[in-house]
N, C-alpha and C positions, 0 to 999 in steps of 0.2 A: 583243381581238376575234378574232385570227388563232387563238386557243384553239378559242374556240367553231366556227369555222369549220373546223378540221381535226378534231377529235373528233366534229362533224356528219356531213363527209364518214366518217369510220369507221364510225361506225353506221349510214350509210345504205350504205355497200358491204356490212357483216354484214347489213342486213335483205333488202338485195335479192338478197344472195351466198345466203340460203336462202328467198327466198319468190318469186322468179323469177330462177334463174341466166341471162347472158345474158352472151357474147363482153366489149361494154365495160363491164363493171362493176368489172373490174379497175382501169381508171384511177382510177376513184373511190378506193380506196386507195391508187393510186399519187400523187394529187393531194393528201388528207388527211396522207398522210407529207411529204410537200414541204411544206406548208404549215405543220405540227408542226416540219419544221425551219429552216425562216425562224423561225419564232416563239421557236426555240429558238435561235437564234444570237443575235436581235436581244435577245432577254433577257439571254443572258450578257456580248453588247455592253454594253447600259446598265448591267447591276449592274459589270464592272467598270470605267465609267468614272464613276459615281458611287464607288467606292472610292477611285480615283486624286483626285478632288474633294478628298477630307479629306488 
């Protein structure tokens, strides 16, 4: 779910970043990158502790 959520926020920073530039639109990518790396820690949390399982 945290996928979908930070690939949203990116595309909606690129759409706004050229169809209305605007001071906080930055955070939007700032917020989308945090959120891509939460998702990317917690995935490489469970794939290796299902490794350590077997």
């Amino acid at each position: 779910m945290l996928w979908w959520i930070g690939s949203g926020l990116l595309v909606a920073w690129l759409i706004l970043l050229i169809v209305h530039p605007r001071g906080w639109i930055h955070l939007l990518l700032l917020a989308g990158i945090s959120v891509l790396v939460v998702q990317i820690a917690a995935y490489r949390k469970t794939k290796s502790a299902l490794r350590n399982d077997n």
